[in-house]
C-alpha positions as CSV (number, residue, x, y, z in Angstrom):
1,X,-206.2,-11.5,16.0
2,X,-206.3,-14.4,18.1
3,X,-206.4,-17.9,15.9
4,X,-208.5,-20.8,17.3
5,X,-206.9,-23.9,18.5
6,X,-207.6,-25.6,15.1
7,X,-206.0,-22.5,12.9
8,X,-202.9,-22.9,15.5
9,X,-202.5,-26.4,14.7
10,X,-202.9,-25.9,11.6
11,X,-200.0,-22.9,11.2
12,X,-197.7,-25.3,13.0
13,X,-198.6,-27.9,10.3
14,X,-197.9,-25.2,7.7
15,X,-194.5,-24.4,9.5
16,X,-193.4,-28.1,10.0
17,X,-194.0,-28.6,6.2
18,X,-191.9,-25.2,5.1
19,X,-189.1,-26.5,7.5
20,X,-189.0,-29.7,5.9
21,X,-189.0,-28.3,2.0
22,X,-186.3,-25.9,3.5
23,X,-183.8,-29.2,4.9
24,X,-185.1,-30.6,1.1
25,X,-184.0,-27.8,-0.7
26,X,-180.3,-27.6,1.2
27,X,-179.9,-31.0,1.0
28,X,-180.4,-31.2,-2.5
29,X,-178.5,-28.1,-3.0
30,X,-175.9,-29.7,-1.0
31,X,-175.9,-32.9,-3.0
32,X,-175.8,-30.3,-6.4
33,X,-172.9,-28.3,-5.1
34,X,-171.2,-31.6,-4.5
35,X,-171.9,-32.8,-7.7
36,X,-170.6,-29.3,-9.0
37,X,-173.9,-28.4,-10.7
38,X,-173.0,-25.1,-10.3
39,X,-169.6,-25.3,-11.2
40,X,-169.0,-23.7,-14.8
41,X,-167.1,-27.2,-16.6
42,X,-166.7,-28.2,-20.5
43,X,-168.4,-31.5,-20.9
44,X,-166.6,-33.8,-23.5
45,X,-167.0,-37.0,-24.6
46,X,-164.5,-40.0,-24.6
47,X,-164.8,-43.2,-26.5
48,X,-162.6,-46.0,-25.5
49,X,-163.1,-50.0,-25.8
50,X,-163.6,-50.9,-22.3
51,X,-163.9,-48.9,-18.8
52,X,-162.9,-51.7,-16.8
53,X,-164.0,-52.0,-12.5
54,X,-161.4,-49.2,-11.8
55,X,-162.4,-46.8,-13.4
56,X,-165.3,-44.5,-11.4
57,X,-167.6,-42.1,-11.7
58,X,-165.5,-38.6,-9.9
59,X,-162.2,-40.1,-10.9
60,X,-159.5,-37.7,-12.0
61,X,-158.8,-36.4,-15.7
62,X,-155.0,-35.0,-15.9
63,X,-152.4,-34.0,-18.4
64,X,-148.9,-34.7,-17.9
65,X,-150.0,-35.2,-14.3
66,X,-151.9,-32.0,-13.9
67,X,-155.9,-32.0,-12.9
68,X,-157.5,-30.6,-15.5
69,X,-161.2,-32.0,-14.6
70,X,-162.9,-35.6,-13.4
71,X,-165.1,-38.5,-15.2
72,X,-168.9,-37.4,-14.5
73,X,-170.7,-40.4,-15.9
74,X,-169.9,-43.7,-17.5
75,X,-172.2,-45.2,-20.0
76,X,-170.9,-48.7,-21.2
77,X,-172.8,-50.5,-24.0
78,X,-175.3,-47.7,-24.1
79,X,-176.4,-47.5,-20.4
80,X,-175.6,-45.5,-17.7
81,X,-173.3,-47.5,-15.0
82,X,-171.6,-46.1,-11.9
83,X,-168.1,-47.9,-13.2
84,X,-169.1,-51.7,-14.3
85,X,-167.2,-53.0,-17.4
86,X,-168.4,-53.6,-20.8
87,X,-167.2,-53.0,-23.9
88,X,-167.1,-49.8,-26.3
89,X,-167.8,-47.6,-23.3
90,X,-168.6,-43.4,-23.6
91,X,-167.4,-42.0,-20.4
92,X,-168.6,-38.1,-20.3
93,X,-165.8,-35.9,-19.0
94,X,-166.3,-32.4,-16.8
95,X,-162.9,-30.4,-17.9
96,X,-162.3,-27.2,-15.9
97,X,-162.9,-23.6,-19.1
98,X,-159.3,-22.2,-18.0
99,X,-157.7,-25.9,-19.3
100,X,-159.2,-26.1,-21.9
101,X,-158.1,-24.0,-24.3
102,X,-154.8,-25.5,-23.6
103,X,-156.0,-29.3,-24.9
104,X,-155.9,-29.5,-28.7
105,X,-158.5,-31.4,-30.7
106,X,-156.5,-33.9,-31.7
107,X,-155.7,-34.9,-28.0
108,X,-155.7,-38.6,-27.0
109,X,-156.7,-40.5,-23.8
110,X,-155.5,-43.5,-21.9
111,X,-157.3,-45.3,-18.5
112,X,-154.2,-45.6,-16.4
113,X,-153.9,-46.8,-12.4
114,X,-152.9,-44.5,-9.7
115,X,-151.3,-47.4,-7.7
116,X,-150.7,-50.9,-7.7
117,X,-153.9,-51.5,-6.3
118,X,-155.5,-48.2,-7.0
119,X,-158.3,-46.7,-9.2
120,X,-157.7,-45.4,-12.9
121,X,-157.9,-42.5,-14.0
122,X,-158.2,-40.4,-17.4
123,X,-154.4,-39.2,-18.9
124,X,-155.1,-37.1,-21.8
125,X,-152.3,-37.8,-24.5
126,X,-150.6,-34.5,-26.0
127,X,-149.9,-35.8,-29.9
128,X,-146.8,-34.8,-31.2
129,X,-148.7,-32.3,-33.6
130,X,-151.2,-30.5,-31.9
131,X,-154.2,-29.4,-34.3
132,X,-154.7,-25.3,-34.5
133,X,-158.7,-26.2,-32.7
134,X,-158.7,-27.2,-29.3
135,X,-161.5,-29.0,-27.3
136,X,-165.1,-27.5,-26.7
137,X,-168.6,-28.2,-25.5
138,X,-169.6,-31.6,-26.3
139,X,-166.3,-32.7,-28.4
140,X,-165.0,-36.2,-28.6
141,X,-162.5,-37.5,-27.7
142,X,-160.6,-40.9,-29.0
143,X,-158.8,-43.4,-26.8
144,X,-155.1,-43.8,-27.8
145,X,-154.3,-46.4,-29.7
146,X,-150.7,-46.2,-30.6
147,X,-148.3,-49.1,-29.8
148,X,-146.9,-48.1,-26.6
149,X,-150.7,-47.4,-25.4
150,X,-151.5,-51.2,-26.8
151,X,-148.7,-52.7,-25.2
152,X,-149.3,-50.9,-21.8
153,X,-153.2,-51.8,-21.7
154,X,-151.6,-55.8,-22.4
155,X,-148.9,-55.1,-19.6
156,X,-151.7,-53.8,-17.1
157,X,-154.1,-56.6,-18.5
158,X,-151.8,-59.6,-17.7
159,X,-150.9,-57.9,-14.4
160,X,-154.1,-58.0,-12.9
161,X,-154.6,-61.7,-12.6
162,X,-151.5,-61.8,-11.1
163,X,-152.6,-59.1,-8.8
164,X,-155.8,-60.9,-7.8
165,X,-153.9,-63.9,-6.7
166,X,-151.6,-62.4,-4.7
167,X,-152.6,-61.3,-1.0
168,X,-152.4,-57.4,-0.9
169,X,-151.5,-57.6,2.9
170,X,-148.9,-59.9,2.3
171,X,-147.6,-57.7,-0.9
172,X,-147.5,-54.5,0.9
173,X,-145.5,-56.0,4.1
174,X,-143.5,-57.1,1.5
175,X,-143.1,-53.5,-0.4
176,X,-142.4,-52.0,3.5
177,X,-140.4,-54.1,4.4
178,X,-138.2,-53.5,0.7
179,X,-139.1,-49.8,1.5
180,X,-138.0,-49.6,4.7
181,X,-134.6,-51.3,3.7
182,X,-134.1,-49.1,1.2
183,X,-134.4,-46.1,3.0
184,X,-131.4,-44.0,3.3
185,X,-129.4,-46.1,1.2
186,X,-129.9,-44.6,-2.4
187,X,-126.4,-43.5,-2.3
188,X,-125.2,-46.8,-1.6
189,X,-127.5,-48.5,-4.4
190,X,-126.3,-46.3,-6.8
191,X,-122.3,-46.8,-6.5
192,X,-123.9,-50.7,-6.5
193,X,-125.4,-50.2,-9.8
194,X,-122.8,-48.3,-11.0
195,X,-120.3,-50.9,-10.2
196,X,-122.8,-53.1,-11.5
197,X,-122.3,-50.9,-15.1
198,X,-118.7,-51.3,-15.0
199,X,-118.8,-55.3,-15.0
200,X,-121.3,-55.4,-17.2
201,X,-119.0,-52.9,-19.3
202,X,-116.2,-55.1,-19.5
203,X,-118.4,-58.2,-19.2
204,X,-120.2,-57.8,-22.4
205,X,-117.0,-57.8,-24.8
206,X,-116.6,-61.4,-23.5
207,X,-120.2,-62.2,-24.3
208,X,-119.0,-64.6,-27.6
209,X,-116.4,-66.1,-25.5
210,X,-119.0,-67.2,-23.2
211,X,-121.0,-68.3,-26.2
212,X,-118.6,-70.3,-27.3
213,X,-118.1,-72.0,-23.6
214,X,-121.4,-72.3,-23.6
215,X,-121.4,-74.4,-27.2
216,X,-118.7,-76.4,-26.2
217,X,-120.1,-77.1,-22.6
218,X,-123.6,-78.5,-24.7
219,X,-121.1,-80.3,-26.9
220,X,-119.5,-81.9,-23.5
221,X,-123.0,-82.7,-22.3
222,X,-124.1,-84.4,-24.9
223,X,-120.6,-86.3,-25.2
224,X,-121.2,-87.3,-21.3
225,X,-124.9,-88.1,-22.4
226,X,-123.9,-90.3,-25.5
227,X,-121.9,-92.2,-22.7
228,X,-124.2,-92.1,-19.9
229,X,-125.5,-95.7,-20.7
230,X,-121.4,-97.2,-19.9
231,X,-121.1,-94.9,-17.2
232,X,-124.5,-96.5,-15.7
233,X,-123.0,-99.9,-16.0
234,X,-119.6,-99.3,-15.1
235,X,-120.8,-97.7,-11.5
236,X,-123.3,-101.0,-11.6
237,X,-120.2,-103.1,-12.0
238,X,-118.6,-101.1,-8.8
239,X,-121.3,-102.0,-7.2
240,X,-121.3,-105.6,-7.3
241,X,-117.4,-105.2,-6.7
242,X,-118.0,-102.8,-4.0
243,X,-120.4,-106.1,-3.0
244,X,-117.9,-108.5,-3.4
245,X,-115.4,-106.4,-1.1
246,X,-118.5,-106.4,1.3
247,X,-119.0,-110.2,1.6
248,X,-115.2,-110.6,2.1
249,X,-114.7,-108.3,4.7
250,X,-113.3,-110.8,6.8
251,X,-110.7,-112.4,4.6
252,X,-109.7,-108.9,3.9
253,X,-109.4,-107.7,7.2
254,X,-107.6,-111.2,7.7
255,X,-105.2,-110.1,4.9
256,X,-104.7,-106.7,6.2
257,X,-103.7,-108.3,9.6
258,X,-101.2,-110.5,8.2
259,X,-99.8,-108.1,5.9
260,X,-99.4,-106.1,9.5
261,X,-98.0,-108.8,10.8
262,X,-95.4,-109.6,8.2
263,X,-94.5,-105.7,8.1
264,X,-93.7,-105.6,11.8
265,X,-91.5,-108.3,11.4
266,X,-89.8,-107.2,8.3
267,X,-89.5,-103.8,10.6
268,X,-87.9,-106.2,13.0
269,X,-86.2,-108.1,10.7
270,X,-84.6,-104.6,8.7
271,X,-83.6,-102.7,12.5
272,X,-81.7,-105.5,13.8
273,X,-80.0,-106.8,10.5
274,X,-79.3,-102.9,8.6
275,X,-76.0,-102.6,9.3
276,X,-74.9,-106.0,8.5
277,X,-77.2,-106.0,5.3
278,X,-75.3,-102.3,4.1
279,X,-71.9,-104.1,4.8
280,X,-72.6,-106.5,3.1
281,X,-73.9,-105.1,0.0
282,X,-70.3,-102.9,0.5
283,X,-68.4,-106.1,0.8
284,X,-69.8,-107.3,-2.3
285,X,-69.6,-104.6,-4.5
286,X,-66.4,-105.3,-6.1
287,X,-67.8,-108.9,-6.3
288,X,-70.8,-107.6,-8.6
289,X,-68.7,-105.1,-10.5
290,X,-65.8,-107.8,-11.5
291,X,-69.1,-110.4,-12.4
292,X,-70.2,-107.0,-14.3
293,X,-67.2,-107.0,-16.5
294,X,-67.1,-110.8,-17.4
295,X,-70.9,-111.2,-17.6
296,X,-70.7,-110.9,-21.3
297,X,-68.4,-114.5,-20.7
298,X,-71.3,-116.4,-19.2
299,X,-72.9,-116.8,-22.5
300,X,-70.0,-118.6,-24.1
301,X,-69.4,-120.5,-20.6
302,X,-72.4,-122.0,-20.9
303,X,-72.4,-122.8,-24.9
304,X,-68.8,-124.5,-23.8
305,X,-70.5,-126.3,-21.3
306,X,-72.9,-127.9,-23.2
307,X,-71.1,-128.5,-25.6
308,X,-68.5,-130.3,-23.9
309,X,-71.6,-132.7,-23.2
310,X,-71.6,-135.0,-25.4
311,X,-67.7,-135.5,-24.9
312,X,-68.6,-136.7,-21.6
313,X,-71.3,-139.0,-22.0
314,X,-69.4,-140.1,-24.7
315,X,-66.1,-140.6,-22.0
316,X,-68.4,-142.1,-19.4
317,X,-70.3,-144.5,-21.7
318,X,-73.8,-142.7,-21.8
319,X,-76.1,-144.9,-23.5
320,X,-74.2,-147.9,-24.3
321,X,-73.8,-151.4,-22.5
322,X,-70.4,-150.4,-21.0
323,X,-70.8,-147.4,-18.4
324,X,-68.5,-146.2,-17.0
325,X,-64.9,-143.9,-17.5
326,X,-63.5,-145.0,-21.4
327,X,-59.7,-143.7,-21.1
328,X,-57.3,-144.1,-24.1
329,X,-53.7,-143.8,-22.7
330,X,-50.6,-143.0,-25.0
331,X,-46.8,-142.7,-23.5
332,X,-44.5,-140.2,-24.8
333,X,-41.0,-139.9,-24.2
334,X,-40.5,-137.3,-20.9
335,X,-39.4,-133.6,-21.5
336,X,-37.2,-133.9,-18.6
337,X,-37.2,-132.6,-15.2
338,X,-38.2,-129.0,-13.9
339,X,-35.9,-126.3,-15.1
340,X,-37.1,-122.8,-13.0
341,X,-36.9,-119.7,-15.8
342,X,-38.0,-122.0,-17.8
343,X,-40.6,-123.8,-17.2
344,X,-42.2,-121.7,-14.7
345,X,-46.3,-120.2,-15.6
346,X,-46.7,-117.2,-17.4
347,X,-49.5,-115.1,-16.9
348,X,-49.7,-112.7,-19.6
349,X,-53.1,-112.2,-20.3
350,X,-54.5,-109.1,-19.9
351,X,-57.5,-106.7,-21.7
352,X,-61.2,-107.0,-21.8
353,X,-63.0,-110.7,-21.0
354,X,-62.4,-112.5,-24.1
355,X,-64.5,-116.4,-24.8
356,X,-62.4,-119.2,-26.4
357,X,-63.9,-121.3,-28.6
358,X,-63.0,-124.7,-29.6
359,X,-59.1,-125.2,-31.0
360,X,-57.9,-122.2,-29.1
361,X,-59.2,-119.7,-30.6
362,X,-60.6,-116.5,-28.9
363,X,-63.2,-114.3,-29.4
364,X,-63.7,-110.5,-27.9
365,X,-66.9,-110.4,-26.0
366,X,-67.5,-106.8,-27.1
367,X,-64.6,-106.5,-29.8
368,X,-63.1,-103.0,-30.6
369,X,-64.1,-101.3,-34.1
370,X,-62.6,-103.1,-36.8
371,X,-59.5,-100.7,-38.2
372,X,-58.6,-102.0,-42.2
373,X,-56.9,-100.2,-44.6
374,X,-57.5,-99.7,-48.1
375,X,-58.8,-102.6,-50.2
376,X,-57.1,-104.7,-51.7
377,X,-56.9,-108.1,-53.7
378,X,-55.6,-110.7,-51.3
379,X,-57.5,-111.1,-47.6
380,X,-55.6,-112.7,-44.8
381,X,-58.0,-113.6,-42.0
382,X,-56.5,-113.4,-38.7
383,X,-59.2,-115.8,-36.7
384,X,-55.7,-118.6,-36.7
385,X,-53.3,-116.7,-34.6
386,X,-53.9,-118.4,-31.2
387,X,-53.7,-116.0,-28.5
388,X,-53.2,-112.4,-28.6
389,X,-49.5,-111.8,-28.4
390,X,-48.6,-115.1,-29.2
391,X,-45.6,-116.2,-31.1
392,X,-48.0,-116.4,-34.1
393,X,-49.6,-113.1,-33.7
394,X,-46.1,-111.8,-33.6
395,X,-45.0,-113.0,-37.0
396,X,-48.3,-111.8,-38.9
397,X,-47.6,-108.3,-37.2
398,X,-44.2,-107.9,-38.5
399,X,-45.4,-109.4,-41.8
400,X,-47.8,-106.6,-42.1
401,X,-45.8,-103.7,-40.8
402,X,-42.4,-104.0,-42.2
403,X,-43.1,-102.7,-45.8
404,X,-44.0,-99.9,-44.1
405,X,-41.0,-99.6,-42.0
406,X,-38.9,-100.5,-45.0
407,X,-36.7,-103.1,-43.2
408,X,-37.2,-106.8,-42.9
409,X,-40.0,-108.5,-41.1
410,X,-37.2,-109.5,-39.1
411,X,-35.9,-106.8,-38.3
412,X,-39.6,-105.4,-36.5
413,X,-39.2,-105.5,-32.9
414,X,-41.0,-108.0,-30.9
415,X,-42.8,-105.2,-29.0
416,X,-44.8,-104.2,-32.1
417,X,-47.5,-106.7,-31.7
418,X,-48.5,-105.5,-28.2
419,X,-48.6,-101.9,-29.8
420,X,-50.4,-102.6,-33.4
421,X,-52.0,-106.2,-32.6
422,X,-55.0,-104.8,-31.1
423,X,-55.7,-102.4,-33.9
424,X,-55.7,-106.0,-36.4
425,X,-57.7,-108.1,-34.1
426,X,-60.9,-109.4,-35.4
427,X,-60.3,-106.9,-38.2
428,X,-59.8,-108.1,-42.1
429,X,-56.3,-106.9,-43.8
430,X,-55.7,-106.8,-47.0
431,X,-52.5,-107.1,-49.0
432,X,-51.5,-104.8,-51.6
């Protein structure tokens, strides 16, 4: 049967028009196989206080890391939305039949990140005491809120401002570059860590030590604190003596220069004149040591000296109307001439520097310890005998020894005053 031109047209019309309900039909089968329409899934419900922007429609639902369906729809505050935020969300869940008999009623959920930067997805929570039922068609499901799921959400919560403001392209060249350095060196980190252990080991039972360093170093800060306000002024006084140094710069070079000077020609002075200055101090060393021994003398020089003073204004008419030399004169009969043996000088003394005072008598000038014997009634001082070894001195000493000899004073030979006269000297005896 042949068709007219208009029934052809019109067949191709009808063809055209069943081609394009055919591309319909696979396209929206397409779209429904993607959207697993036909795949057989448990549909649960989860109620959690906020989705947040990470969370989407398709993301993953796992336990313990293992997929166990995705997120099909999200309705926050009542509406359907394709992943905005808002709070006391219902976020329907597509579970796969084989899993979930293996999820117990009682299971919990948390919105955790994949990445740093990534999407979230649902963890379902195994409790520690599963319940006998486990999940089925159109069950709901809580979100956890134990303490370490509330302190995790915080964690994640304060770390995504941070997150913002940092530049993911400059954090992940950072994060390669800390990868790449990393790599092949785990080994080598871990004897670092545990070496790190070790110190820390033997550091920690000196953590109160430290404390106490620590204590005491606040107690020194505040000490140098307390004393900041003298230490300001005393650098302030250095300063205007550093200033003072700085205006006389001049003088003190000048100063410095002649000190030079006068150095150089001490130098000069001390090359040319050593040796005669060492021989000289050689020379004089017997000098010094023989002053040495009658220094103690000087003293009683002098007091003899002045004292003879007045007997020599006196001579020489000080401070009367008639200066001048006031001699009295007396003649006595001769002693006759020279005899040698007889009259020649003695020189007998002999002993330690002694100082005569006035009427002859003497004095040690660092006397011996005094030697007495046992008291008595009677003292006899000896400060009258004249010089030591004297006639005088002589008599006393046989006096005193010759009871003890039992024989006459004498009878004592003259030699016993040189032998016992220094043990009396200066010393009080006392007759029994």
């Amino acid at each position: 049967m042949k068709l007219s031109p208009r029934g052809v047209r019109r067949a191709k019309q009808l063809g055209g028009l069943a081609f394009l309900v055919v591309i319909a039909m696979l396209g929206a089968l397409a779209v429904a196989i993607y959207d697993k329409a036909f795949t057989d899934v448990v549909k649960v419900t989860l109620r959690t206080d906020h989705v947040g922007n990470q969370l989407r429609v398709g993301s993953d639902v796992k336990v313990r890391g293992l997929l166990v369906g995705e997120v099909r729809a999200i309705h926050a505050n009542g509406r359907a939305s394709g992943g905005l935020g808002g709070d006391e969300a219902e976020i329907e869940l597509a579970l796969q039949p084989d899993k979930v008999d293996l999820l117990p009623a009682n299971v919990s959920a948390r919105l955790l990140p994949k990445t740093l930067f990534g999407e979230r997805y649902v963890d379902l929570h195994l409790p520690a005491t599963p319940d006998a039922h486990h999940l089925g068609e159109n069950s709901v499901i809580q979100q956890d809120r134990s303490t370490s799921a509330i302190e995790l959400e915080q964690v994640l919560n304060n770390l995504m401002p941070v997150l913002q403001a940092v530049r993911p392209e400059k954090l992940a060249t950072t994060l390669t570059a800390l990868s790449q350095a990393l790599d092949g060196r785990g080994q080598k980190l871990g004897k670092t860590l545990v070496s790190l252990n070790s110190y820390l080991d033997r550091f920690n039972p000196k953590l109160p030590e430290v404390t106490e360093d620590l204590d005491r170093l606040a107690d020194f800060a505040d000490t140098y604190a307390t004393a900041a306000p003298d230490l300001v002024q005393a650098l302030s006084d250095l300063t205007v003596t550093s200033r003072t140094f700085a205006d006389q710069r001049q003088q003190l070079a000048a100063l410095f220069t002649g000190l030079t000077t006068a150095s150089d020609d001490l130098t000069t002075f001390l090359a040319a004149s050593g040796p005669n200055l060492i021989l000289l101090a050689g020379n004089s060393r017997k000098t010094l040591e023989l002053l040495a021994e009658y220094s103690g003398t000087f003293p009683c020089l002098f007091d003899q000296l002045n004292r003879l003073r007045p007997l020599v204004d006196k001579a020489f008419g000080a401070g009367t109307k008639q200066p001048g030399a006031h001699v009295q004169v007396t003649v006595v009969p001769g002693r006759g001439k020279y005899v040698p043996g007889r009259d020649d000088p003695s020189y007998t003394k002999h002993g330690a520097p002694e100082c005569y005072l006035a009427g002859g008598v003497s004095a040690p000038v660092n006397p011996t310890p005094a030697a007495t014997t046992a008291p008595a009634k009677e003292p006899v001082p000896t400060g009258d005998l004249g010089v030591p070894n004297s006639p005088q001195e002589q008599e006393l000493v046989s006096e005193l020894i010759a009871p003890s000899l039992g024989v006459a004073p004498a009878q004592v030979p003259g030699w016993s005053s040189v032998l016992v006269g220094p043990l009396y000297r200066g010393a009080e005896v006392t007759l029994k």
